[in-house]
PDBQT receptor file of N, H, CA, C and O in Angstrom, charges set to zero:
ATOM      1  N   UNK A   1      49.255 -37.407  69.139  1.00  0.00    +0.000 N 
ATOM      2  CA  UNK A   1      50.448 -36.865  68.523  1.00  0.00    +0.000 C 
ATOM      3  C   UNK A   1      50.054 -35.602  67.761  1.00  0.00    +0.000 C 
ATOM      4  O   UNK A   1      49.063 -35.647  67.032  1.00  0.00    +0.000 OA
ATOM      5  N   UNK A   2      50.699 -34.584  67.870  1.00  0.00    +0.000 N 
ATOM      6  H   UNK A   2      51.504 -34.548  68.462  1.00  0.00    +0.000 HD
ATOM      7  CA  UNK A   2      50.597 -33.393  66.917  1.00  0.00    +0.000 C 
ATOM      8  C   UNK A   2      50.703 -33.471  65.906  1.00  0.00    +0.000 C 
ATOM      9  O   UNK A   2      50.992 -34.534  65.357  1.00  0.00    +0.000 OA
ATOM     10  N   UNK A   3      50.479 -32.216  65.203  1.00  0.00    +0.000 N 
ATOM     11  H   UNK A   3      50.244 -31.352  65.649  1.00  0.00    +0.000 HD
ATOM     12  CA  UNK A   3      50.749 -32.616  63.423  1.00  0.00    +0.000 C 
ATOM     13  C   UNK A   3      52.097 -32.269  63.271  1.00  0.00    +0.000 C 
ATOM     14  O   UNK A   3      52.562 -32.819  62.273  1.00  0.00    +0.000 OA
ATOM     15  N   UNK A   4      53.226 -31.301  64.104  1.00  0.00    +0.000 N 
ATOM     16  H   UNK A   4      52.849 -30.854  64.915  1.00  0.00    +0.000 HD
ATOM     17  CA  UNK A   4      54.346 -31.245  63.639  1.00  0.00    +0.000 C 
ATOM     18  C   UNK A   4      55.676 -32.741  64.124  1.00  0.00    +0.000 C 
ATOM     19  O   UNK A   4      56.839 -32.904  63.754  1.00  0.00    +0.000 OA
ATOM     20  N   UNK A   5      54.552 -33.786  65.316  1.00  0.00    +0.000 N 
ATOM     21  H   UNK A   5      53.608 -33.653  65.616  1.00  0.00    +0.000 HD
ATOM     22  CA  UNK A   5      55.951 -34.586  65.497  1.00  0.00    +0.000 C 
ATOM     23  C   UNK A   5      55.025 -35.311  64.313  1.00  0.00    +0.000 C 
ATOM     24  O   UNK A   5      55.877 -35.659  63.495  1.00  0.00    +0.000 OA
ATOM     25  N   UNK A   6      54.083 -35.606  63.938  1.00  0.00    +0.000 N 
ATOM     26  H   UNK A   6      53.391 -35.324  64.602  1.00  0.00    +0.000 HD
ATOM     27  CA  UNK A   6      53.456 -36.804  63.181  1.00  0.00    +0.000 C 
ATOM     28  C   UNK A   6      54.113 -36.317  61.350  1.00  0.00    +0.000 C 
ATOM     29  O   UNK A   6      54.171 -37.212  60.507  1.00  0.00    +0.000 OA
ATOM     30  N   UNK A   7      54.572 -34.760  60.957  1.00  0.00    +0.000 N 
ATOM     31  H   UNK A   7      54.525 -34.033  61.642  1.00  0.00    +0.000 HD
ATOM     32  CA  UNK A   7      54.899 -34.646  60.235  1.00  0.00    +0.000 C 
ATOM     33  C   UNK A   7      57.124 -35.315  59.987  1.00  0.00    +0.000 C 
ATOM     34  O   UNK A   7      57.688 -35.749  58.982  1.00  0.00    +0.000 OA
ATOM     35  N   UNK A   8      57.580 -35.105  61.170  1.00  0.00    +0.000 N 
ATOM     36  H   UNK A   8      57.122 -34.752  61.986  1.00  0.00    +0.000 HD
ATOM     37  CA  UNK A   8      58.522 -35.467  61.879  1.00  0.00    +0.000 C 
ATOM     38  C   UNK A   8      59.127 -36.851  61.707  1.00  0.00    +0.000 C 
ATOM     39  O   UNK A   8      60.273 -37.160  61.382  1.00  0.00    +0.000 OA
ATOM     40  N   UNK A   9      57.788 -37.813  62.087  1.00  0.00    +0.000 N 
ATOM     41  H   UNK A   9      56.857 -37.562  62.352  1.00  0.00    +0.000 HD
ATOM     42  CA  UNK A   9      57.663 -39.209  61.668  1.00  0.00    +0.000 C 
ATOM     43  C   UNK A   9      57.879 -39.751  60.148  1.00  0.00    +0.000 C 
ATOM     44  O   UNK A   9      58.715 -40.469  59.600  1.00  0.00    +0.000 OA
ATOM     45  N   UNK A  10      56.680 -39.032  59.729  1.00  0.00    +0.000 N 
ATOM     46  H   UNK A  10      56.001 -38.449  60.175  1.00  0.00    +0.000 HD
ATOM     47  CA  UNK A  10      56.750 -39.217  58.343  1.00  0.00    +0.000 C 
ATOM     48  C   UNK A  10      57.887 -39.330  57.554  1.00  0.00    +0.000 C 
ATOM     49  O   UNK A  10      58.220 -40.324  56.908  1.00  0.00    +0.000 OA
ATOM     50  N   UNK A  11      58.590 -38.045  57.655  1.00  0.00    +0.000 N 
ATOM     51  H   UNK A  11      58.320 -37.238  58.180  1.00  0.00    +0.000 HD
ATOM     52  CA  UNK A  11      59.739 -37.615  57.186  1.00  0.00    +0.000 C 
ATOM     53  C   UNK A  11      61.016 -38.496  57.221  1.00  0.00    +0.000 C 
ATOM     54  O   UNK A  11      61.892 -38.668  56.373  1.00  0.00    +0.000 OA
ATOM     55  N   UNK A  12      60.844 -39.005  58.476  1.00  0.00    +0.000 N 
ATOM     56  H   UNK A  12      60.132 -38.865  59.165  1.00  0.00    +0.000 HD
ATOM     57  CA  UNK A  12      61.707 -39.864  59.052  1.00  0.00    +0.000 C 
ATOM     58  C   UNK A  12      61.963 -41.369  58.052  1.00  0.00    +0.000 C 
ATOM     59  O   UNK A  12      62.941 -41.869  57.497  1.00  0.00    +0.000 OA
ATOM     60  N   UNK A  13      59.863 -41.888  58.255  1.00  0.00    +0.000 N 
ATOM     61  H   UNK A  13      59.069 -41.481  58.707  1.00  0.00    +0.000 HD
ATOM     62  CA  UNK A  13      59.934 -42.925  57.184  1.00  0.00    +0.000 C 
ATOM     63  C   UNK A  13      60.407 -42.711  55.656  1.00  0.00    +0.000 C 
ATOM     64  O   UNK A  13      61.085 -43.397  54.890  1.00  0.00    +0.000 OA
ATOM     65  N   UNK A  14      59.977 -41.886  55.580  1.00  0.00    +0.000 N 
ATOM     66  H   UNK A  14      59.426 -41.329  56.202  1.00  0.00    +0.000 HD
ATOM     67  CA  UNK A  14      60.379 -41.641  53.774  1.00  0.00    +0.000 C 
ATOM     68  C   UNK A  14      62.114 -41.523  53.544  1.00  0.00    +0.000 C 
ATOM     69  O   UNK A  14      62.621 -42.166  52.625  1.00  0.00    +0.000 OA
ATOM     70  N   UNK A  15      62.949 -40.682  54.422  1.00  0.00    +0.000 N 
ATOM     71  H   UNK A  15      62.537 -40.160  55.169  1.00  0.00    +0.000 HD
ATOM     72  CA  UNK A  15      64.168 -41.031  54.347  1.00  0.00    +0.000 C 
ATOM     73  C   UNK A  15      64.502 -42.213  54.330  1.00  0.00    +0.000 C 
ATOM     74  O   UNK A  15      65.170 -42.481  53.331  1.00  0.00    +0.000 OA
ATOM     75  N   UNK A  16      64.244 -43.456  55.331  1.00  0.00    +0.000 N 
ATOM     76  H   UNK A  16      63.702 -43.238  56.142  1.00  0.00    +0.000 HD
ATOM     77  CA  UNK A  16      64.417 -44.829  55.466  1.00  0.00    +0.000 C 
ATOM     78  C   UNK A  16      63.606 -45.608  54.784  1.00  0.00    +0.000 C 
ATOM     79  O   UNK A  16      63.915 -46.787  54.959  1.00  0.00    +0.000 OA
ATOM     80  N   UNK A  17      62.722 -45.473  54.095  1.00  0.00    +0.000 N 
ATOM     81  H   UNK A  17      62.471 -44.515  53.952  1.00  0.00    +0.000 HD
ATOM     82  CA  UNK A  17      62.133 -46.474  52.891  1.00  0.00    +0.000 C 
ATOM     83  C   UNK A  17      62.985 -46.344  51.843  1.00  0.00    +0.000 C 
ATOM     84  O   UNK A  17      63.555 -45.290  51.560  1.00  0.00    +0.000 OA
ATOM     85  N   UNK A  18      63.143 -47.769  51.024  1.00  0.00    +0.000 N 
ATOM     86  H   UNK A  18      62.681 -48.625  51.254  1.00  0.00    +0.000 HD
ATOM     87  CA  UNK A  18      64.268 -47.680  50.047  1.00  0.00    +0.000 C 
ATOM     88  C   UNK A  18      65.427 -47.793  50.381  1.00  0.00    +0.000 C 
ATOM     89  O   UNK A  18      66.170 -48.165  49.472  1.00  0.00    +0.000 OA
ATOM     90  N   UNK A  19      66.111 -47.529  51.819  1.00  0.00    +0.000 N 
ATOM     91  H   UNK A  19      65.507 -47.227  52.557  1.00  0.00    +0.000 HD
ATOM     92  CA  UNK A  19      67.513 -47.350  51.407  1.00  0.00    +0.000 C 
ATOM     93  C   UNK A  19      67.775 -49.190  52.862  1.00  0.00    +0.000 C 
ATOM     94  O   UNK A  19      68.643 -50.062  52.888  1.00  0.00    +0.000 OA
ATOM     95  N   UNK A  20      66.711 -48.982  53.621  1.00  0.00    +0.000 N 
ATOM     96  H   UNK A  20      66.006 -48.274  53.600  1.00  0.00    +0.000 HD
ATOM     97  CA  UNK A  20      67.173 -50.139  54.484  1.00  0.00    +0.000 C 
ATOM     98  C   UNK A  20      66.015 -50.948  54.733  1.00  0.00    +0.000 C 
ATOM     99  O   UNK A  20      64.907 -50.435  54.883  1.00  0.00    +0.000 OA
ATOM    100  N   UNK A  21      66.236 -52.332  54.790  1.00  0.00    +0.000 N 
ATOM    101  H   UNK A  21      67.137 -52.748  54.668  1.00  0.00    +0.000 HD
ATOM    102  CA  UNK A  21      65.039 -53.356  55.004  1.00  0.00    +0.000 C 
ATOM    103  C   UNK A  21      64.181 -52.830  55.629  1.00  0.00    +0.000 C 
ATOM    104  O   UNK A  21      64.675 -53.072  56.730  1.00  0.00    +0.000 OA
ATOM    105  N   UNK A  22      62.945 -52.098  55.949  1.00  0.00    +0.000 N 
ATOM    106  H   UNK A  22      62.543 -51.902  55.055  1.00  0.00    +0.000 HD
ATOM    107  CA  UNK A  22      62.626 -51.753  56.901  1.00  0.00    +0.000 C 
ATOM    108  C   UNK A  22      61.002 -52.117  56.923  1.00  0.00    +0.000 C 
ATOM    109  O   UNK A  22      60.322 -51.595  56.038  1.00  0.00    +0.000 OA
ATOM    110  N   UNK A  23      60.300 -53.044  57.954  1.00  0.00    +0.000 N 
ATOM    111  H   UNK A  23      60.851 -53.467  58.673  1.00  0.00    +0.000 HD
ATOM    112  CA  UNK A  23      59.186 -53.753  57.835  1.00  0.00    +0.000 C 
ATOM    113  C   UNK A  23      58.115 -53.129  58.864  1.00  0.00    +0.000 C 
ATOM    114  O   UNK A  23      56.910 -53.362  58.764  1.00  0.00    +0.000 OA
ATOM    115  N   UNK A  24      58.654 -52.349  59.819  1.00  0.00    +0.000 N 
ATOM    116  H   UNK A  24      59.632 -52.160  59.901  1.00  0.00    +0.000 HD
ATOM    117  CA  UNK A  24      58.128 -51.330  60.489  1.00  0.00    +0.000 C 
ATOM    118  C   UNK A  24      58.407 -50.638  61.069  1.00  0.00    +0.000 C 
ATOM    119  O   UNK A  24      59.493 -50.690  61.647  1.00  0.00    +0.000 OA
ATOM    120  N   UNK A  25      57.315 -49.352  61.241  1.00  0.00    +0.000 N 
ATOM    121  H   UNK A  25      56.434 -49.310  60.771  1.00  0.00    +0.000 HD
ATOM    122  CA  UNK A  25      57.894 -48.365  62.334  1.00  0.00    +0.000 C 
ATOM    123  C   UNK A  25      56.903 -47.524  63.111  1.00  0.00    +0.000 C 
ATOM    124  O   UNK A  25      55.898 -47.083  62.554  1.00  0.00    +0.000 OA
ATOM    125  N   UNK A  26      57.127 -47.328  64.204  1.00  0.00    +0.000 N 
ATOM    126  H   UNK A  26      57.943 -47.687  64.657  1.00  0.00    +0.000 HD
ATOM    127  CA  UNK A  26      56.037 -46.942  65.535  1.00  0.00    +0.000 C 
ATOM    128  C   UNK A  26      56.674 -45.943  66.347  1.00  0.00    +0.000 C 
ATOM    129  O   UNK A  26      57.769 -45.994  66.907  1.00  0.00    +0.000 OA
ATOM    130  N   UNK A  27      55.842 -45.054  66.322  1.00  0.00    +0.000 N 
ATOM    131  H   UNK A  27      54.953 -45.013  65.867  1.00  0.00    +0.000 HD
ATOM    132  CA  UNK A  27      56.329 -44.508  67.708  1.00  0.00    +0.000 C 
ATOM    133  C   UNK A  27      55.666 -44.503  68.477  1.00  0.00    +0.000 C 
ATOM    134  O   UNK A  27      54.510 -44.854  68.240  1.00  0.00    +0.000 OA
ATOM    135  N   UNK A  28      56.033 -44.118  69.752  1.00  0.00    +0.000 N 
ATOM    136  H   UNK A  28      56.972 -43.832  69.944  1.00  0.00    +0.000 HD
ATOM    137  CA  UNK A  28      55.769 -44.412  71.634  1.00  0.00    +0.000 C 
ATOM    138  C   UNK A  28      56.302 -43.650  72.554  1.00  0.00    +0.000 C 
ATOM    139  O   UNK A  28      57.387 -43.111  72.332  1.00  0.00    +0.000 OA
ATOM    140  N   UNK A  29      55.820 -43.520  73.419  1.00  0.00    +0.000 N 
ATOM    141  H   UNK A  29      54.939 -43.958  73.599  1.00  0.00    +0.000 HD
ATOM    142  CA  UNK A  29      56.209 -42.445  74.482  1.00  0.00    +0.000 C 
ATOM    143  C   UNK A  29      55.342 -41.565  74.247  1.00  0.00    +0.000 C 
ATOM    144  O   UNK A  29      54.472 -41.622  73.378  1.00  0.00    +0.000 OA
ATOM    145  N   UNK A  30      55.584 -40.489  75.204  1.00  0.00    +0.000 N 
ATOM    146  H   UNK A  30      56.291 -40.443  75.910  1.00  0.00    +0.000 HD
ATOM    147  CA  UNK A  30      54.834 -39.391  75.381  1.00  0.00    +0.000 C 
ATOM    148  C   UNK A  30      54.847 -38.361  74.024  1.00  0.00    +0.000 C 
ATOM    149  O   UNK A  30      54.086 -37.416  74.230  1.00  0.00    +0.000 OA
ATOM    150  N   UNK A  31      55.247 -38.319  73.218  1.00  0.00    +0.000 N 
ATOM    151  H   UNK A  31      55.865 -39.087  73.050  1.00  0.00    +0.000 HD
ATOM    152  CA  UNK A  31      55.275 -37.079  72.273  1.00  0.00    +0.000 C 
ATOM    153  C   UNK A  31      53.833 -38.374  71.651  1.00  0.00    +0.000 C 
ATOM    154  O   UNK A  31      52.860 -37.653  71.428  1.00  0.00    +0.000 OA
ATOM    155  N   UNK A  32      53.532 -39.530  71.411  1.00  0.00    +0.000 N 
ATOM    156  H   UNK A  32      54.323 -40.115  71.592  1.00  0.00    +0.000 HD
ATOM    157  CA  UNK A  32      53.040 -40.659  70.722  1.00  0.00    +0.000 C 
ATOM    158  C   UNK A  32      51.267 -40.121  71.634  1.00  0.00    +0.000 C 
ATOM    159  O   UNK A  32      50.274 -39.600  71.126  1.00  0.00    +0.000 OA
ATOM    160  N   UNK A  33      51.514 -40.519  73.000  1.00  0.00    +0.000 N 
ATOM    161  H   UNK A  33      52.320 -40.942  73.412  1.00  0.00    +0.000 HD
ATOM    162  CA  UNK A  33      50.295 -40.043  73.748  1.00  0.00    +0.000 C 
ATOM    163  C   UNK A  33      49.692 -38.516  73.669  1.00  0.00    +0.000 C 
ATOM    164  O   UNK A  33      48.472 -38.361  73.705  1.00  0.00    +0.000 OA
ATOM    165  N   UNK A  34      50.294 -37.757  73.597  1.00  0.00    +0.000 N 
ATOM    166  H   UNK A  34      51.285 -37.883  73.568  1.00  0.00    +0.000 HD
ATOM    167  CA  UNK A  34      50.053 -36.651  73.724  1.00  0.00    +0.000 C 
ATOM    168  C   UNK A  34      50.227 -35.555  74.820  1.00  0.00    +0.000 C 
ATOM    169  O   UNK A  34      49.657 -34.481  75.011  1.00  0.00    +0.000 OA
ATOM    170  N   UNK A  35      51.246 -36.233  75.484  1.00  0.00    +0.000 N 
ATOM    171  H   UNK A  35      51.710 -37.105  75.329  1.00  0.00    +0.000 HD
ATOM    172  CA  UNK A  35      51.468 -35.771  76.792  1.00  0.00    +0.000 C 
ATOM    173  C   UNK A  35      53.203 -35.108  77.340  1.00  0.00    +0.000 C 
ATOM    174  O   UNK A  35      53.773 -34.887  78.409  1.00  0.00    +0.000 OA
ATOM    175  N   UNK A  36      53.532 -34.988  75.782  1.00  0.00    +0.000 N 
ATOM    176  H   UNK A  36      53.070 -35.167  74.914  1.00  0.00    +0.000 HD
ATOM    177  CA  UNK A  36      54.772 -34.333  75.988  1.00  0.00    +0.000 C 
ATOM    178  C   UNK A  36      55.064 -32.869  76.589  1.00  0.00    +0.000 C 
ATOM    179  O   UNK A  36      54.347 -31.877  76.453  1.00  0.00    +0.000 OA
ATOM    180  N   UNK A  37      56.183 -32.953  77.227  1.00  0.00    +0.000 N 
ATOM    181  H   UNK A  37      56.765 -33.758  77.337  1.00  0.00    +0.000 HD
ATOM    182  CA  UNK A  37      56.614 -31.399  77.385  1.00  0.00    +0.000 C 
ATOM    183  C   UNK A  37      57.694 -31.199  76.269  1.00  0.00    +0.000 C 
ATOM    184  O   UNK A  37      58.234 -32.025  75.535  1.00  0.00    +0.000 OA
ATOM    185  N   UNK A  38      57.862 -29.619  76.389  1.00  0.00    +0.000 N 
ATOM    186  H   UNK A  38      57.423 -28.947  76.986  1.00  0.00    +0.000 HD
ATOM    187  CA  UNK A  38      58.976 -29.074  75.062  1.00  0.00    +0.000 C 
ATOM    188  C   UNK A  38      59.994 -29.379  75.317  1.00  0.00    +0.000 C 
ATOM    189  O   UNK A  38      60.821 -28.538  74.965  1.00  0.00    +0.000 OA
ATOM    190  N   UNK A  39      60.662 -30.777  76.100  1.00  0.00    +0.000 N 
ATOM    191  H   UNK A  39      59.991 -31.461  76.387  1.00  0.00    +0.000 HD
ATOM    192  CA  UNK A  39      61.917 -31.158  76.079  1.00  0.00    +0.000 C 
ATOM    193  C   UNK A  39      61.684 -32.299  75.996  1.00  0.00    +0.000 C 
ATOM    194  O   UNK A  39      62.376 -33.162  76.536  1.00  0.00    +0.000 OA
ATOM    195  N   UNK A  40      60.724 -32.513  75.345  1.00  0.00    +0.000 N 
ATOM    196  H   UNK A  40      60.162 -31.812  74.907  1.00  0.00    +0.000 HD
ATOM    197  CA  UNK A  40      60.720 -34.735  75.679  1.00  0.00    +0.000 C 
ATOM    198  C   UNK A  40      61.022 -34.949  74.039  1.00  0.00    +0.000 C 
ATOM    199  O   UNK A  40      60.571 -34.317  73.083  1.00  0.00    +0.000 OA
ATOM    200  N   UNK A  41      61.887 -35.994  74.075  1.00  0.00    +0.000 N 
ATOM    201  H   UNK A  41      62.254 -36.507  74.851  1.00  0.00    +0.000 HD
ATOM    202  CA  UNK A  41      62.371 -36.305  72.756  1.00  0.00    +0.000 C 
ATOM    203  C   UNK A  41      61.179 -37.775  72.006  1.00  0.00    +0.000 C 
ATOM    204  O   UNK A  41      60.486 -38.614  72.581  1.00  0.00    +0.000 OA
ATOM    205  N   UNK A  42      61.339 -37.593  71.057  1.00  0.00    +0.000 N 
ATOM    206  H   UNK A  42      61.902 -36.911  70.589  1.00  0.00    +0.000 HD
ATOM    207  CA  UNK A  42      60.231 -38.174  70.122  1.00  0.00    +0.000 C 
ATOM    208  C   UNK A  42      60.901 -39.898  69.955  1.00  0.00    +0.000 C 
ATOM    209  O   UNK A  42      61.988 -39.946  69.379  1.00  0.00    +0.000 OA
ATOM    210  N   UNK A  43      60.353 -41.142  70.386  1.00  0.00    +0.000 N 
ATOM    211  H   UNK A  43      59.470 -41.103  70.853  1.00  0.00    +0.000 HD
ATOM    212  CA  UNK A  43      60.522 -42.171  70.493  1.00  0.00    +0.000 C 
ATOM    213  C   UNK A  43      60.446 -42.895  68.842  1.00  0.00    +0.000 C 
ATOM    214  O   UNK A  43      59.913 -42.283  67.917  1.00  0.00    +0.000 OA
ATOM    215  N   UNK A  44      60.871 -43.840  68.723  1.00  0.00    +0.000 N 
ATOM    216  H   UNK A  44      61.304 -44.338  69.475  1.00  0.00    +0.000 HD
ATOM    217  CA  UNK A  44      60.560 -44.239  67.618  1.00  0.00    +0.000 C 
ATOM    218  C   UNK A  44      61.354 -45.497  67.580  1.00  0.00    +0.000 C 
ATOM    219  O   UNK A  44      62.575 -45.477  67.733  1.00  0.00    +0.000 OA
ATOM    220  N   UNK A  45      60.551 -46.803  67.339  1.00  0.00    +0.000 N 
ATOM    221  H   UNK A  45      59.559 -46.820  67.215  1.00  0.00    +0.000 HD
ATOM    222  CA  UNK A  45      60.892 -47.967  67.282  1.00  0.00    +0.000 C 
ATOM    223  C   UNK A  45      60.556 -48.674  65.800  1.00  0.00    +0.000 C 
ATOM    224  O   UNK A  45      59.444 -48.734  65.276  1.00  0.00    +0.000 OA
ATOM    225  N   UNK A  46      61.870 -49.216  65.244  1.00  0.00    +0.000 N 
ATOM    226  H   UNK A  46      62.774 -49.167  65.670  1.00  0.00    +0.000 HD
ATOM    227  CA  UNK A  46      61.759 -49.668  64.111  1.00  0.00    +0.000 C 
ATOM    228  C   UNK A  46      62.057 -51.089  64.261  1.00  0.00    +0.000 C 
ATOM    229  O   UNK A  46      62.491 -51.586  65.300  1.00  0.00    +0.000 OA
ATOM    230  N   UNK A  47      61.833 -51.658  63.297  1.00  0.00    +0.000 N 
ATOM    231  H   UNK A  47      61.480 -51.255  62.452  1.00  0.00    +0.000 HD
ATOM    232  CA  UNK A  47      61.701 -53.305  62.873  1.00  0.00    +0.000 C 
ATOM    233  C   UNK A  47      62.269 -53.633  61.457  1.00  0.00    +0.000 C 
ATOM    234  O   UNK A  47      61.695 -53.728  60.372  1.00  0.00    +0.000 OA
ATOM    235  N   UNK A  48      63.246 -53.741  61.721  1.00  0.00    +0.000 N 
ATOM    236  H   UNK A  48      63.712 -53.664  62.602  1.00  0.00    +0.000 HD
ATOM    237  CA  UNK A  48      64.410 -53.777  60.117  1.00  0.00    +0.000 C 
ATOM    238  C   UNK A  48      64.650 -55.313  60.235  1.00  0.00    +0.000 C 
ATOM    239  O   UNK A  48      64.369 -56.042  61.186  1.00  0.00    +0.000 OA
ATOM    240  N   UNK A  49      65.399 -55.723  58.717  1.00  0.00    +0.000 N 
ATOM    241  H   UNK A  49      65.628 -55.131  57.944  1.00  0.00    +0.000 HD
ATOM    242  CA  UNK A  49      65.865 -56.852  58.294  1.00  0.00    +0.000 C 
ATOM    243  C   UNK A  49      67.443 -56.614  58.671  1.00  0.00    +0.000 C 
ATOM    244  O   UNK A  49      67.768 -55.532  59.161  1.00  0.00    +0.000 OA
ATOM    245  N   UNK A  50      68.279 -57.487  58.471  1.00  0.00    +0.000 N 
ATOM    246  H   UNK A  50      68.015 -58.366  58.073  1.00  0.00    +0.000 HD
ATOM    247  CA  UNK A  50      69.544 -57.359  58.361  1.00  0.00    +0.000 C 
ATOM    248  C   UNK A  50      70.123 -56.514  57.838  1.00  0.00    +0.000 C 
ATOM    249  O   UNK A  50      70.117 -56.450  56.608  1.00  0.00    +0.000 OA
ATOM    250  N   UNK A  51      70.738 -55.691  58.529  1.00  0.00    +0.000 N 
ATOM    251  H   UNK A  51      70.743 -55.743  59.528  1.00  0.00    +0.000 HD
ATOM    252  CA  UNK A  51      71.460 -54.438  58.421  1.00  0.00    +0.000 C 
ATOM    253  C   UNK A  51      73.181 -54.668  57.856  1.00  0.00    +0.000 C 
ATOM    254  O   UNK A  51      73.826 -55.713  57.775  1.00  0.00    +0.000 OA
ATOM    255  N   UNK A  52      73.476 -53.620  57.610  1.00  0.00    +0.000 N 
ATOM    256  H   UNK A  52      72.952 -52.771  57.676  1.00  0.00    +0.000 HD
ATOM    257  CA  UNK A  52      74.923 -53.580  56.525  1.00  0.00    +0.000 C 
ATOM    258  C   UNK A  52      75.381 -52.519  57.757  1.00  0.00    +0.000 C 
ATOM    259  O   UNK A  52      74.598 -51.989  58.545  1.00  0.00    +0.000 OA
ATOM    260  N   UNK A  53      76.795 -52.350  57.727  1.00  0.00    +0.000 N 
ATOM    261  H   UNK A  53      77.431 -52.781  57.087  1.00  0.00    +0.000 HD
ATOM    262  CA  UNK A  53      77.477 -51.056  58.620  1.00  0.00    +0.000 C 
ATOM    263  C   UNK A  53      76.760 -50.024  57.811  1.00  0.00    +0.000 C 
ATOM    264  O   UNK A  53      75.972 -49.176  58.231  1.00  0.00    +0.000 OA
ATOM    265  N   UNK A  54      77.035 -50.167  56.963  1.00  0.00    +0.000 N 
ATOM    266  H   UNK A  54      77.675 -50.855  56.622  1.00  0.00    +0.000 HD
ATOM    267  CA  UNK A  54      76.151 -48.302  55.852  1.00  0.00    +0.000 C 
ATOM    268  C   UNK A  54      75.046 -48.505  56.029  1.00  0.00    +0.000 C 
ATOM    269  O   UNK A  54      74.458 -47.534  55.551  1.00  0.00    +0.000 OA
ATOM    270  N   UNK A  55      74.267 -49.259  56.478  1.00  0.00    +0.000 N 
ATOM    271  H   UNK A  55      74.744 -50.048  56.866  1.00  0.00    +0.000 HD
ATOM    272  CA  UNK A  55      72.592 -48.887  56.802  1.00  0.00    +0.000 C 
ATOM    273  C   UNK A  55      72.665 -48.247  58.117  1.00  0.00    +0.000 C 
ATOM    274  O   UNK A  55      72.498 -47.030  58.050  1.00  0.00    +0.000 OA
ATOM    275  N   UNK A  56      72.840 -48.650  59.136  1.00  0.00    +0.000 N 
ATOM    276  H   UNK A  56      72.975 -49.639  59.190  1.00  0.00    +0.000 HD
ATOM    277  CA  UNK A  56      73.406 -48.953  60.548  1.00  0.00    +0.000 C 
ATOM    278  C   UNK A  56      73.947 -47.334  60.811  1.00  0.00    +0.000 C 
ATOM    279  O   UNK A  56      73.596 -46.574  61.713  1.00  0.00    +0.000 OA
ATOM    280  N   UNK A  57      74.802 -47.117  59.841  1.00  0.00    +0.000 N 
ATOM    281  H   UNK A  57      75.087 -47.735  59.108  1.00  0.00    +0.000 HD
ATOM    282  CA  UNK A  57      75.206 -45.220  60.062  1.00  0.00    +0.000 C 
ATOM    283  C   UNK A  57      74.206 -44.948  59.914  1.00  0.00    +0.000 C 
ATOM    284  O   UNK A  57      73.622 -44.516  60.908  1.00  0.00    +0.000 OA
ATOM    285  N   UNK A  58      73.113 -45.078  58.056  1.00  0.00    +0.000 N 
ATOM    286  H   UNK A  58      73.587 -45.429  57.248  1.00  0.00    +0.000 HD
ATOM    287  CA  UNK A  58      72.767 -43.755  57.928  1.00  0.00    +0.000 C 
ATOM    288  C   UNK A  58      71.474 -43.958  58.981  1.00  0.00    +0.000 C 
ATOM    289  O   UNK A  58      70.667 -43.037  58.860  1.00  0.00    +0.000 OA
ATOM    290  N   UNK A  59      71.131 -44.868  59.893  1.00  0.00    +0.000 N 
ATOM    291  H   UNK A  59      71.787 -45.617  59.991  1.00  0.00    +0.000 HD
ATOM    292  CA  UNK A  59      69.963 -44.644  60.987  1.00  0.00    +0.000 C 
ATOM    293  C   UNK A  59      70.600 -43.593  62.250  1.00  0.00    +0.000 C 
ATOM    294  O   UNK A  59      70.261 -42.497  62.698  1.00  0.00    +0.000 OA
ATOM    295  N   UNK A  60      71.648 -44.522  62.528  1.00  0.00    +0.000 N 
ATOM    296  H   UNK A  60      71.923 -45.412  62.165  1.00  0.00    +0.000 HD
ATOM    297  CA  UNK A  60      71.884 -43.258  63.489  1.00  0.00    +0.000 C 
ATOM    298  C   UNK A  60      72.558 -41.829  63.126  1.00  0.00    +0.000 C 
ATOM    299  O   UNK A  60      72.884 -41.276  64.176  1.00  0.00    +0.000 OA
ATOM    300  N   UNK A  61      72.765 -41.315  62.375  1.00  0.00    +0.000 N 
ATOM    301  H   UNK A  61      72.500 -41.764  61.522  1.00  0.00    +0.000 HD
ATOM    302  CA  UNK A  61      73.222 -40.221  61.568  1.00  0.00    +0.000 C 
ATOM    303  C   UNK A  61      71.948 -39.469  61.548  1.00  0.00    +0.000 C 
ATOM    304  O   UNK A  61      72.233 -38.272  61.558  1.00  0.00    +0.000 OA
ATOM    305  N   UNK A  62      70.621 -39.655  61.523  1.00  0.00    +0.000 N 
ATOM    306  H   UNK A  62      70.390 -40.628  61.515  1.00  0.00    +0.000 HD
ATOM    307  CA  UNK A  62      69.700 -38.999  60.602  1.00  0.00    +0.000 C 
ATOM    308  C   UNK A  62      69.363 -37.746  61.671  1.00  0.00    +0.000 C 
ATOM    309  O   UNK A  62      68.601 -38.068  62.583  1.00  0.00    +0.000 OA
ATOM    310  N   UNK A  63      69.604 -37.043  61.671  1.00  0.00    +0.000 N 
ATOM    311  H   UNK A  63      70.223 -36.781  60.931  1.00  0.00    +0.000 HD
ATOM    312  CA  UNK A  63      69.425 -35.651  62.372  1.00  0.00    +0.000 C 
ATOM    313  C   UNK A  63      68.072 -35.477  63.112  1.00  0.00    +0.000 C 
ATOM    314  O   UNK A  63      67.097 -35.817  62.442  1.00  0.00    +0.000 OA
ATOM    315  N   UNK A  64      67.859 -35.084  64.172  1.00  0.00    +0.000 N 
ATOM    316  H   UNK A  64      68.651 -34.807  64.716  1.00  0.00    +0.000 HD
ATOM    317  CA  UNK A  64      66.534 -35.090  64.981  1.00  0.00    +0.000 C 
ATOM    318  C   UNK A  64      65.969 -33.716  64.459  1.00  0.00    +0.000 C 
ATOM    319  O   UNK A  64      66.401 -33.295  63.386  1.00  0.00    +0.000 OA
ATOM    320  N   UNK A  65      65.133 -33.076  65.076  1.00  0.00    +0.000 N 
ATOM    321  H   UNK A  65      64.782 -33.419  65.948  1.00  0.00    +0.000 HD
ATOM    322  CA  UNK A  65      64.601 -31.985  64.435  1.00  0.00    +0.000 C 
ATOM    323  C   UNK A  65      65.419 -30.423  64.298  1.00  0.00    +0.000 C 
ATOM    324  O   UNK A  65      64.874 -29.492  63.705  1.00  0.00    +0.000 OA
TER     325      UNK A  65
């Protein structure tokens, strides 16, 4: 992974720590291997507790890069 999707990630976690159960998070796929092209979108699999509708938005809401 590069340093700008691994900075990407980060960013990602720190928005979602605190606001939703969240017990893990990974990413995968090719941007993860290192084998992306400049159109492959950045994977990311999380492992949350029970979600609320307002958690549930603000995950899918959170703006890609």
């Amino acid at each position: 992974m590069n340093k700008k999707d691994l900075a990407v990630a980060r960013k990602l976690k720190k928005k979602l720590k605190g606001k939703i159960p969240l017990y893990e998070m990974r990413i995968f796929g090719s941007r993860a291997r290192g084998d992306a092209r400049h159109d492959s979108d950045l994977d990311v699999y999380l492992e949350v507790g029970s979600l609320t509708r307002w958690e549930r938005r603000l995950i899918s809401e959170i703006p890609g890069r």
